[in-house]
N, C-alpha and C positions, 0 to 999 in steps of 0.2 A: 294305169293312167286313163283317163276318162275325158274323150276330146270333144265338146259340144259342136255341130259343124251343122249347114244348112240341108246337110243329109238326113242328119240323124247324130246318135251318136257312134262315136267310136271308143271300144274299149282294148287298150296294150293289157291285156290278163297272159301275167309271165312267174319268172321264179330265178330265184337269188343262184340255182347252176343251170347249167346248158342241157341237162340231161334232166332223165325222170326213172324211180324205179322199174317201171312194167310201161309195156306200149298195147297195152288190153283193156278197153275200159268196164268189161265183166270183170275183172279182176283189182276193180281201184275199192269198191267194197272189202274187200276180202285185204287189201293191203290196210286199210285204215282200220280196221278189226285188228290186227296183229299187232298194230301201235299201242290198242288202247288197255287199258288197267286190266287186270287178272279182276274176274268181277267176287272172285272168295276173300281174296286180301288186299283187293283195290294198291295192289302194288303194279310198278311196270313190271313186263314180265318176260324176261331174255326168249325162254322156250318158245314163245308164240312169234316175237318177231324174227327170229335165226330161223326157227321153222319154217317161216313165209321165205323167208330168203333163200335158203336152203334150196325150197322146189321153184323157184323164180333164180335162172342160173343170168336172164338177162336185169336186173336188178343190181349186178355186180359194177357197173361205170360208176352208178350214184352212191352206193354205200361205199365206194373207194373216195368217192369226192367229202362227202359226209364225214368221215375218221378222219378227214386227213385236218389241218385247222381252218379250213375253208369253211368246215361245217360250223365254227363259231366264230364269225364274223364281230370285226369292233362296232357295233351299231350297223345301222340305217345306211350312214353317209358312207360308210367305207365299202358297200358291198356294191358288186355288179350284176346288172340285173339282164336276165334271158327270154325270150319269147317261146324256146326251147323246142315247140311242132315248126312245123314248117307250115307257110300260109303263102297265096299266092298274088300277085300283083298284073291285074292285067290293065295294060293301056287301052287308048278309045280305037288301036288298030286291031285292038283283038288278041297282042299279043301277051301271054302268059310268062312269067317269071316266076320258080321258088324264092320264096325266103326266109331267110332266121334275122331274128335281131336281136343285138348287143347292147346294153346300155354301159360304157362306160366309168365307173367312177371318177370326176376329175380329182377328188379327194384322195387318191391314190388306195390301192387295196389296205387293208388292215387286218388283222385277226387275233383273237385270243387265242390263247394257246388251254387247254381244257380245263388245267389247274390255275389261271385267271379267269376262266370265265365262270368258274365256281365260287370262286372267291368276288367277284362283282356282281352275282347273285346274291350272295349275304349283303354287300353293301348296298347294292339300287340293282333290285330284282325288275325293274323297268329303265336298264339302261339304255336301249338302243331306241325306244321314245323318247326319254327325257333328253340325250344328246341330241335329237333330231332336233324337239320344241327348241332347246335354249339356244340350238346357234342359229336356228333361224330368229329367235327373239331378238338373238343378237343383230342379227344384220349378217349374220357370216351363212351366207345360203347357198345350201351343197348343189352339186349342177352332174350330169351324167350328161355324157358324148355318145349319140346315137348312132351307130356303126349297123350297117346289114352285110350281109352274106348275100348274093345274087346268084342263081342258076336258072340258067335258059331252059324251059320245060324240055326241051329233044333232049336234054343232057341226064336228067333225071332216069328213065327207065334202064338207062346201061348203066348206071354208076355203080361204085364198088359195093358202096352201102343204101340200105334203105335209106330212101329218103324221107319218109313217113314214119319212120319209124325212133318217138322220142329218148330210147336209150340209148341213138347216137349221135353222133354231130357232126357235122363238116368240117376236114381238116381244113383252118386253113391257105395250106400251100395248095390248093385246091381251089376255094374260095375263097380268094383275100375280101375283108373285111373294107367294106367306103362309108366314110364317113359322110352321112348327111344332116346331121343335125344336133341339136344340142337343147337339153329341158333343163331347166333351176326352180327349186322349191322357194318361192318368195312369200310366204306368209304360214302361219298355222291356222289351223282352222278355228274359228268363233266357237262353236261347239261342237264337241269334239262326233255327239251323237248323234245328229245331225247329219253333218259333213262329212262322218268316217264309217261310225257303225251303222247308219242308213244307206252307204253307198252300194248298188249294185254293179257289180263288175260281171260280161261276159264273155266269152273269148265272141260267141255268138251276135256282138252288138261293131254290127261293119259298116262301111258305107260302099259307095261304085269303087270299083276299083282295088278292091281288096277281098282276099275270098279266101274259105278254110280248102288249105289242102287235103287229100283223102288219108290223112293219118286217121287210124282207126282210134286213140284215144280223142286225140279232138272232137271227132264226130262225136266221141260219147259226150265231151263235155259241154258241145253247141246246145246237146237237150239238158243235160243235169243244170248247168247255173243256173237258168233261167227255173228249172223248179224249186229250186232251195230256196231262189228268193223271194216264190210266192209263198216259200211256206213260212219262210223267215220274215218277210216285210206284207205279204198280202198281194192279192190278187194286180192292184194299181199302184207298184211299187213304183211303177214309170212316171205317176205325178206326183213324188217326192221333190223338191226342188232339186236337190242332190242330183237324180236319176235324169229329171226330165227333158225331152231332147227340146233340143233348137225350138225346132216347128211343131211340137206336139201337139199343139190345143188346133191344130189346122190338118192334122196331119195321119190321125189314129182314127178306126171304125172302133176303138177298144172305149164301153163306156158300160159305166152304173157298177155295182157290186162294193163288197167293204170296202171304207176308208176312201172313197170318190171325193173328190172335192172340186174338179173341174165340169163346172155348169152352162157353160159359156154357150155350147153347142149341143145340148142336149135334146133341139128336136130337129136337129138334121138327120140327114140320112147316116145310118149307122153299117151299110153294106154297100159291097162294090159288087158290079157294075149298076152307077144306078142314073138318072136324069139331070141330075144336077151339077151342071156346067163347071159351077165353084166350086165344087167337092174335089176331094183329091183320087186323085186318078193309076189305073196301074199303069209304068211307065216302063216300055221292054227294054228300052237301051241300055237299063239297070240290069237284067236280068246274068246272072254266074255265066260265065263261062262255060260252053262246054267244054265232057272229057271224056275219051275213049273208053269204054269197059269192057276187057274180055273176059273170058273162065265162067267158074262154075261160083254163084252165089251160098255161103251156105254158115256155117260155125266152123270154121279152123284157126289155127296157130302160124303166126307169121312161118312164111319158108322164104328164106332166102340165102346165097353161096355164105357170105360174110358169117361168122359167129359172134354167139356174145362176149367172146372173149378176148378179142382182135382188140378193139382200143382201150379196153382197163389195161393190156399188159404195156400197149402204146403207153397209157397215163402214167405207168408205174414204171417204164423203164424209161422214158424221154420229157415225161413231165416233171412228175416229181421229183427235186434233188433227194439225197443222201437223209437228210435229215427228215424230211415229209414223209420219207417211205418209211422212219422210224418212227415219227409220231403215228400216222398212220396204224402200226401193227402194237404200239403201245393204246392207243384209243381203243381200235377192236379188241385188244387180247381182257379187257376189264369186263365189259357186258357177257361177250362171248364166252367166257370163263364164266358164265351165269347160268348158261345152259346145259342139256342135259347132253351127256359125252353122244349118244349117238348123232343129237343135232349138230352138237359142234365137228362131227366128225365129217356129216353131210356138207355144212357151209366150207370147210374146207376143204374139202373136194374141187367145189370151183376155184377157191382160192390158191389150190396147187394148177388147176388149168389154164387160170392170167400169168401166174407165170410160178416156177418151182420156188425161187424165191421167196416168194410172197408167202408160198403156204407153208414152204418147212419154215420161215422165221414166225409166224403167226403160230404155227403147232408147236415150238418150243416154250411162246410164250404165253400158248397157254396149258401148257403140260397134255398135251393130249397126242398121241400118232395120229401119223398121219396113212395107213394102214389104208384105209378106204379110200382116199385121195389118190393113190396109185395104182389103185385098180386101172 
């Protein structure tokens, strides 16, 4: 969602679960590599992405969420949508808050079950658009209930689990959930290219009062959006109308280069600090929050008590009923059954460390021992 305001803009850039495979952003390369086609027979390709999984043991929350029918959602409207880092909120006292945010479905959840959602790919291989356009055509406009998660920043450094860290989440009985607000899709857009495939989304695009927390994928993503969409839209994506903020033609030293179309002020001053009273100014009250840094700066691997496999077993012995933890090892045991017996042997390993369960019904079903998982 993309809020135009007299700040700036603000963009909610989130994701349909609460969780992310990897909390490494040197590593989001390397997972998008493992998704894509075998480039010899441009097929998808079980060994490369089991493989990725395999040696990424924290990857195991979202691939359990993914199998289960969460990962095929009935459309648009029926799904809930996540902020999934944690970002912080600080008031005009200075005080800091984490938080996550929850978008509600009021449309209530919905999901295909895998052999529906294949079978609705034959029939409208663009079903979760096309339901979105028509009921809004209709007048019947889906709405989501904005819910946060709040934690007092002193709370943060002792907690059980990272708090930065997007392969987990806050139980919670912990953090109950408050409701502040509520968004409804009331129209579709004029053209679709325009209004959808022009749009830039950043997690990096904030106003006062709102600030990335030190999750270490976030920080990667504050600098990647914003290059993909110079490389995707061009250097002055920002005066797309789509993009453009509030106050921009008052409000940016950013001018000339491809695809310019804003003239207006083209021979004022184009740097700060500079003489001109009207020109826009730096403004410190704006200025992040600070934050305490200790240790040693350098290239490491998250450390911390918690492991990665403390809330999959959570999700698989208290979340998911009876049946979810069967579709669940019926989903995985098809692709994984694709792979080659050492990989599958690998990924289940973790899958015997969430829990015994999970990986001796997964290794029957997919004929493989589980020999190396007991190590």
């Amino acid at each position: 969602m993309k809020f135009y305001t007299e700040d700036g803009n603000y963009d909610m850039v989130g994701n349909n679960t609460p969780v992310f495979f990897i909390n490494d952003p040197m590593k989001l390369p390397d997972l998008i590599h493992s998704l894509k086609r075998n480039p010899a027979t441009n097929l998808t390709d079980p060994n490369s992405i089991f493989d990725f999984w395999q040696h990424s043991p924290e990857a195991q929350h979202q691939v359990m969420i993914l199998f289960t029918d969460r990962g095929t959602p009935y459309g648009f409207r029926h799904m809930n949508g996540y902020s999934s880092h944690a970002y912080k909120w600080v008031n005009e006292a200075g005080d800091v808050h984490f938080v996550k945010y929850h978008f509600k479905t009021d449309q209530g959840i919905k999901n295909f079950t895998a052999a529906e959602q294949d079978q609705m790919t034959l029939k409208d291989k663009d079903f979760s658009t096309s339901d979105l356009y028509n009921n809004i055509a209709k007048g019947n406009f889906p709405s989501w209930t904005w819910k946060v998660q709040i934690m007092p920043e002193k709370d943060a450094a002792g907690y059980k689990f990272d708090i930065n860290d997007i392969t987990k989440i806050w139980p919670h009985a912990d953090y109950p959930e408050i409701t502040i607000g509520k968004f409804t899709l009331n129209r579709n857009p004029e053209n679709y290219h325009a209004e959808v495939e022009q749009a830039a989304f950043s997690p990096g695009h904030l106003v006062p009062g709102i600030e990335p927390s030190m999750d270490k994928l976030l920080q990667g993503r504050l600098f990647s959006y914003p290059d993909t969409h110079r490389h995707r839209l061009g250097k002055n994506y920002e005066q797309l109308p789509i993009n453009c903020p509030y106050r921009a033609r008052v409000a940016t030293y950013s001018r000339d280069g491809a695809a310019t179309y804003i003239t207006k002020y083209a021979s004022h001053e184009n740097f700060e600090p500079n003489s001109n009273d009207n020109a826009p100014k730096e403004d410190p009250s704006k200025a992040w929050s600070k934050f305490a840094v200790t240790g040693e700066a350098g290239r490491y691997k998250y450390t911390h008590p918690n492991t990665h496999y403390e809330q999959p077993r959570t999700l698989y012995n208290k979340i998911l009923s009876e049946a979810e933890r069967a579709t669940l090892i019926s989903n995985l045991a098809g692709p994984l059954s694709g792979a080659r017996k050492d990989i599958q042997e690998g990924f289940l390993a973790h899958c015997y460390k969430v829990d015994p369960d999970y990986g001796t019904r997964l290794s029957k079903a997919c004929g493989t021992p589980l020999n190396k998982a007991k190590l």
